[in-house]
C-alpha positions, -999 to 999 in steps of 0.1 A, spaced: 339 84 324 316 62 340 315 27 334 283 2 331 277 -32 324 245 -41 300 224 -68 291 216 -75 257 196 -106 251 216 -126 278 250 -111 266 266 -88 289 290 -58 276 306 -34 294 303 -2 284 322 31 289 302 66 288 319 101 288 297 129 309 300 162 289 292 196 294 257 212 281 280 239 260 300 209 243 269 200 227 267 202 188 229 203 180 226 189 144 194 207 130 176 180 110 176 190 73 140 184 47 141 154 26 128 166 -7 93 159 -10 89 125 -34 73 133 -67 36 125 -70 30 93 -86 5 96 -119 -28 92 -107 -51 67 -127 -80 79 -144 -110 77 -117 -138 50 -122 -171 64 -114 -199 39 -104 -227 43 -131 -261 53 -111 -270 22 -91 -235 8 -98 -211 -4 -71 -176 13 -78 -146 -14 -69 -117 -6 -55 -79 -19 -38 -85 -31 0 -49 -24 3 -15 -12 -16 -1 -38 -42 6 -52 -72 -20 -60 -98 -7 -99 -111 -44 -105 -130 -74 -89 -148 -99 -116 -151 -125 -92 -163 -132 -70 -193 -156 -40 -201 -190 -51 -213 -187 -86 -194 -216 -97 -171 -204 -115 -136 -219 -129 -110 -215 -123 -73 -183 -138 -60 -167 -139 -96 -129 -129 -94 -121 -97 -110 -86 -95 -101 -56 -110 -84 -37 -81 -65 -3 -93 -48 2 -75 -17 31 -83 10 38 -117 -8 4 -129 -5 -23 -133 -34 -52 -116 -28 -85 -122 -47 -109 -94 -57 -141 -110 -61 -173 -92 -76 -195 -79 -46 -228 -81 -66 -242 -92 -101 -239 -67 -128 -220 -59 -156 -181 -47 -155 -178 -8 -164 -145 8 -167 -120 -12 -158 -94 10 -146 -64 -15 -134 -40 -32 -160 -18 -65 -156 11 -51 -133 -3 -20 -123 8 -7 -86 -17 4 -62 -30 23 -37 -57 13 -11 -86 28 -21 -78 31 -55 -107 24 -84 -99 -8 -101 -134 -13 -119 -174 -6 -119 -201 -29 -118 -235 -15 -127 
């Protein structure tokens, strides 16, 4: 045994290790976690030709759709309001155009990357 004194965070322990032999060691063999099942994927948006395909900027929670299919916007019109590590995020239109396959629904999760609408 050998004996040692340790800071942690300006509190000092004492602490006792025991020295023992290379043979004595057990080697626990980590063990697979099953592989998680694949969450459904949502149907893919394509952007119509000249359209501009939106998507998530980061994994969340959809909390709003302020847009519907057939509905013109402007740029800088909010989309949707996507919650993501407490904060509220709004998705704001990146050009004029009219809204195409909206893909995301009140309370959806998801991914980044993940379509939410089109704007052609």
């Amino acid at each position: 045994m050998k004996n040692y004194k340790v800071n942690v965070n300006g509190t000092m322990y004492e602490v006792s290790i025991e020295l023992i032999d290379e043979k004595d060691v057990v080697m626990n063999k980590p063990t697979a976690a099953p592989a998680p099942a694949a969450a459904p994927a949502a149907a893919p948006v394509a952007a119509p030709a000249g359209g501009q395909a939106i998507t998530a900027p980061m994994p969340g929670t959809i909390l709003d759709v302020k847009v519907s299919n057939g509905q013109a916007v402007k740029k800088g019109d909010l989309l949707f309001v996507l919650e993501a590590m407490k904060m509220e995020n709004e998705i704001l239109a990146p050009c004029d155009g009219t809204v195409q396959g909206v893909a995301a629904t009140k309370g959806a999760t998801v991914s980044t990357g993940e379509a939410l609408c089109s704007i052609a």
